[in-house]
BADRENZA-816595 format. One record per residue: residue in one letter; x, z, y of N, C-alpha, C in turn; residue number from 1. Coordinates in steps of 0.02 Angstrom, whole numbers, plus 50000, padded with zeros to 5 digits. Atoms other than C-alpha are relative to their C-alpha. Last residue first. Example, Ala and Ser with C-alpha at 12.3 -4.5 7.8 and 13.67 -1.06 7.14 Angstrom:
BEGIN
<r residu="S" n_x="49958" n_z="49997" n_y="49941" ca_x="50684" ca_z="50357" ca_y="49947" c_x="49961" c_z="50037" c_y="50055" num="2"/>
<r residu="A" n_x="50045" n_z="50000" n_y="49941" ca_x="50615" ca_z="50390" ca_y="49775" c_x="50045" c_z="50000" c_y="50060" num="1"/>
This chain:
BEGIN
<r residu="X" n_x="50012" n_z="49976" n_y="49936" ca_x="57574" ca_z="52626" ca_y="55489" c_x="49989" c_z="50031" c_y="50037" num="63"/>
<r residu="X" n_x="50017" n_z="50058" n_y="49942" ca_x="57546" ca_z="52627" ca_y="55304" c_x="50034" c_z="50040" c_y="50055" num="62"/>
<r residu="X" n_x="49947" n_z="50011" n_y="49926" ca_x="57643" ca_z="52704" ca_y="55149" c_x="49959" c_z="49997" c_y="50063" num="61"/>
<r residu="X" n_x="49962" n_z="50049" n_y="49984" ca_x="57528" ca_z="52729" ca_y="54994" c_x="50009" c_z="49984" c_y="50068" num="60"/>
<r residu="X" n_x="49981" n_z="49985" n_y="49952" ca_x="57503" ca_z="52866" ca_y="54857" c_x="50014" c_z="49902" c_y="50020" num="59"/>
<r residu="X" n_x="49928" n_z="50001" n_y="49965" ca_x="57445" ca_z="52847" ca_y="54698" c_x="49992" c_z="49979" c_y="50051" num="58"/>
<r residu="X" n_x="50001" n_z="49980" n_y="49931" ca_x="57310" ca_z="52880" ca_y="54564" c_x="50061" c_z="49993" c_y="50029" num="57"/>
<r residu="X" n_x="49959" n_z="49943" n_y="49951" ca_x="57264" ca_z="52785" ca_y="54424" c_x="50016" c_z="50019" c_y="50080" num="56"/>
<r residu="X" n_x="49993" n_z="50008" n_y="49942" ca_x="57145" ca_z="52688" ca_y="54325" c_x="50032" c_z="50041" c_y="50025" num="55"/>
<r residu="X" n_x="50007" n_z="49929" n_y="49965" ca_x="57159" ca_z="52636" ca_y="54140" c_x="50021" c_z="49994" c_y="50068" num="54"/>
<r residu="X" n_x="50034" n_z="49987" n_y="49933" ca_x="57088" ca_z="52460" ca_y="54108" c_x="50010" c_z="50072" c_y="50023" num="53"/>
<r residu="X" n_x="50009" n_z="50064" n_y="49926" ca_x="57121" ca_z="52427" ca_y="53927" c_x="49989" c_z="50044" c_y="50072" num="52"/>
<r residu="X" n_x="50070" n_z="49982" n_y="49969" ca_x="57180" ca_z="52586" ca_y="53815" c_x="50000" c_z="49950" c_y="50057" num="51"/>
<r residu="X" n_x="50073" n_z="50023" n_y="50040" ca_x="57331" ca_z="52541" ca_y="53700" c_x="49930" c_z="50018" c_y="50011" num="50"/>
<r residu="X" n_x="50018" n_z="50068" n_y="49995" ca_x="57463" ca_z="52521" ca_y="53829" c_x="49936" c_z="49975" c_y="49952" num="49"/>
<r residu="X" n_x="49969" n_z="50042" n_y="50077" ca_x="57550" ca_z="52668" ca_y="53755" c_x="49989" c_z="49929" c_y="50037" num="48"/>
<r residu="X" n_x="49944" n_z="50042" n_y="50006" ca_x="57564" ca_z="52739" ca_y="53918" c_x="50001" c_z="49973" c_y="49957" num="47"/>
<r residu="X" n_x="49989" n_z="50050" n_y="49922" ca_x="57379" ca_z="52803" ca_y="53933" c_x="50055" c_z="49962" c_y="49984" num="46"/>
<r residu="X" n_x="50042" n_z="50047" n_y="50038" ca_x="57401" ca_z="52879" ca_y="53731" c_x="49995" c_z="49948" c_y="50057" num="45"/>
<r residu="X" n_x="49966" n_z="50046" n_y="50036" ca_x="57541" ca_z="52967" ca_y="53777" c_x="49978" c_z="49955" c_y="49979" num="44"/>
<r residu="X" n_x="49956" n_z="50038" n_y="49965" ca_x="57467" ca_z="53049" ca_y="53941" c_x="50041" c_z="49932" c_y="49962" num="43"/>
<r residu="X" n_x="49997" n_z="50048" n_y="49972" ca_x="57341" ca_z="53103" ca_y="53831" c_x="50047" c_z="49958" c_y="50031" num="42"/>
<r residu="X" n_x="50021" n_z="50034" n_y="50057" ca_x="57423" ca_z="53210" ca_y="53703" c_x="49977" c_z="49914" c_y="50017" num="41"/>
<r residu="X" n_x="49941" n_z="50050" n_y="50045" ca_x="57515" ca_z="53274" ca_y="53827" c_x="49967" c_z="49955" c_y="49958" num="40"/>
<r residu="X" n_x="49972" n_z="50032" n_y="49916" ca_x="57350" ca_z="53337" ca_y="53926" c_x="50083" c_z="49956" c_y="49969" num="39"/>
<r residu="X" n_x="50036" n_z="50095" n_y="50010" ca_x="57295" ca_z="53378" ca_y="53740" c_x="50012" c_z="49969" c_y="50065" num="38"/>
<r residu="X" n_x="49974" n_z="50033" n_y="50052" ca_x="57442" ca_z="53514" ca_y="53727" c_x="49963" c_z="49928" c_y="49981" num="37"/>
<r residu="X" n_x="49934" n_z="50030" n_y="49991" ca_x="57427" ca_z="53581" ca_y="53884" c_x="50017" c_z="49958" c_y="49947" num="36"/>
<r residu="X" n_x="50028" n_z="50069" n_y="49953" ca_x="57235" ca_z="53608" ca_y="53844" c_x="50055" c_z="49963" c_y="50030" num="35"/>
<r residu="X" n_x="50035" n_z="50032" n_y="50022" ca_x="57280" ca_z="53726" ca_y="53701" c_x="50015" c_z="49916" c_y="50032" num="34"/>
<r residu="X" n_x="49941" n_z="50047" n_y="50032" ca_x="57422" ca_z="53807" ca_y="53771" c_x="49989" c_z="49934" c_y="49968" num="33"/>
<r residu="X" n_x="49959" n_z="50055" n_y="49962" ca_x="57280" ca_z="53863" ca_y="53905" c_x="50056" c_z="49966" c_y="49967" num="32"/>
<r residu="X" n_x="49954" n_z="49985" n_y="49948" ca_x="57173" ca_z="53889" ca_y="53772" c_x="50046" c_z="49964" c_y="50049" num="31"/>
<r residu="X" n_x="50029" n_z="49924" n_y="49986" ca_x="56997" ca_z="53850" ca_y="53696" c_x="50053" c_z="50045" c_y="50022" num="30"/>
<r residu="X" n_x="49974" n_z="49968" n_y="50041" ca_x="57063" ca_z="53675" ca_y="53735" c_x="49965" c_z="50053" c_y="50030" num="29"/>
<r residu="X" n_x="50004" n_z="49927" n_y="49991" ca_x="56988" ca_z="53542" ca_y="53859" c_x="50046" c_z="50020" c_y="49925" num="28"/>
<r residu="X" n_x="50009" n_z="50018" n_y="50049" ca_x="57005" ca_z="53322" ca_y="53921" c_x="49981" c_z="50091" c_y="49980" num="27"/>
<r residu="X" n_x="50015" n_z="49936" n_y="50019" ca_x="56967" ca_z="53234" ca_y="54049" c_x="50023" c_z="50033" c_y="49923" num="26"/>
<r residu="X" n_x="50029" n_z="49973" n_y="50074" ca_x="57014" ca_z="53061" ca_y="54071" c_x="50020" c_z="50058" c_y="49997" num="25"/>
<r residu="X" n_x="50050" n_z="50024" n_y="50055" ca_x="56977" ca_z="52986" ca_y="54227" c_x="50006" c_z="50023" c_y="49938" num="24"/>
<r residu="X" n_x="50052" n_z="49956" n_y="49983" ca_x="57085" ca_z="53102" ca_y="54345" c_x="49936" c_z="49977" c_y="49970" num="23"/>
<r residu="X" n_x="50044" n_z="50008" n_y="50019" ca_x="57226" ca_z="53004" ca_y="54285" c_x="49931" c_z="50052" c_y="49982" num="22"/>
<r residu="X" n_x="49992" n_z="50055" n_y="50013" ca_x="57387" ca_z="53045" ca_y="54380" c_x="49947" c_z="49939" c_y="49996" num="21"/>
<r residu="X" n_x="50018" n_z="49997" n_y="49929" ca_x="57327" ca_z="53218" ca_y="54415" c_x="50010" c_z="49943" c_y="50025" num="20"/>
<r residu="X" n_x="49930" n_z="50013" n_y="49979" ca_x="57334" ca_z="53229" ca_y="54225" c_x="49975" c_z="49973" c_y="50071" num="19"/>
<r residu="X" n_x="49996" n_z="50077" n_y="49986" ca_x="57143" ca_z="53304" ca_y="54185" c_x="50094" c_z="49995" c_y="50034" num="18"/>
<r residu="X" n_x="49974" n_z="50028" n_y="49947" ca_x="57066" ca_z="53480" ca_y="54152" c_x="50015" c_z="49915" c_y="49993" num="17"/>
<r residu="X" n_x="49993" n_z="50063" n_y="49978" ca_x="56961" ca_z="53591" ca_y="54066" c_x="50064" c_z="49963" c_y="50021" num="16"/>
<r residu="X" n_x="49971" n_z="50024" n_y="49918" ca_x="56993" ca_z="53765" ca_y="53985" c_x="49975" c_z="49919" c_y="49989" num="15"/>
<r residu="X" n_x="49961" n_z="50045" n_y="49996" ca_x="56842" ca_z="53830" ca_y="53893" c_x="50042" c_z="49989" c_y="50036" num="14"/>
<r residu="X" n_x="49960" n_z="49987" n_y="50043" ca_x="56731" ca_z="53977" ca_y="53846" c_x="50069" c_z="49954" c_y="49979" num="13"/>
<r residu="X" n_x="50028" n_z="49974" n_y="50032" ca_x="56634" ca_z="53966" ca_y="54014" c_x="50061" c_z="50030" c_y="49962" num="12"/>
<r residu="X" n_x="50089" n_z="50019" n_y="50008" ca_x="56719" ca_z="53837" ca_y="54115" c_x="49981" c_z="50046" c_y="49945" num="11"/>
<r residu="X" n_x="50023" n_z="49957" n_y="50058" ca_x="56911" ca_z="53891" ca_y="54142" c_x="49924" c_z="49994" c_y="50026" num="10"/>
<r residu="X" n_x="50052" n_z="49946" n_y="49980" ca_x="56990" ca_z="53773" ca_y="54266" c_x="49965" c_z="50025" c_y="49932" num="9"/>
<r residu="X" n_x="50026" n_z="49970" n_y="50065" ca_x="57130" ca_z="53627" ca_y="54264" c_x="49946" c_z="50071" c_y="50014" num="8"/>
<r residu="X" n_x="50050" n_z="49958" n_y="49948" ca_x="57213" ca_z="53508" ca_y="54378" c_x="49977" c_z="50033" c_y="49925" num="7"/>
<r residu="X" n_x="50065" n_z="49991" n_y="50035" ca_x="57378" ca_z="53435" ca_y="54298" c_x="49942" c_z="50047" c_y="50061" num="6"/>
<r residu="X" n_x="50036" n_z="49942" n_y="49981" ca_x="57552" ca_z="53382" ca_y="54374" c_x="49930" c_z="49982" c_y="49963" num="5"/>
<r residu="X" n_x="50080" n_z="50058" n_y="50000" ca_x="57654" ca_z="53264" ca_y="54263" c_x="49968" c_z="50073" c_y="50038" num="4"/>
<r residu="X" n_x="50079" n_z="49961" n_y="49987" ca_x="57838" ca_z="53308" ca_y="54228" c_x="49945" c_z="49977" c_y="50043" num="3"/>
<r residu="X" n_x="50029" n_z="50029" n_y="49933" ca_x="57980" ca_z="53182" ca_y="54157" c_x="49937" c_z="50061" c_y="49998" num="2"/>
<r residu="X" n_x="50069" n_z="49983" n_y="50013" ca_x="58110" ca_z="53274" ca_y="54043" c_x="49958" c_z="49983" c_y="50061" num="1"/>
């Protein structure tokens, strides 16, 4: 089972958040099982390969 960290926060009547991966696509649920469940939802849609130009985050070495 591969795991994905998430950022996430309760706005009003909402959770927010984003895969910490791809901090470009946002996404919410009116719970937190909710918003776990479209944070998967995304991640599957990024890897498909069927969204041009997604941008990500990652780490890198220097000097």
């Amino acid at each position: 089972m591969e795991r994905k960290k998430y950022v996430y926060w309760k706005d009003a009547e909402m959770w927010l958040g984003y895969l910490q991966e791809y901090p470009d696509y946002m996404t919410q649920g009116e719970t937190l099982d909710e918003l776990k469940e479209n944070l998967k939802d995304i991640h599957n849609e990024l890897r498909s390969g069927n969204i041009p130009c997604v941008r990500r985050v990652d780490e890198l070495e220097v000097a």
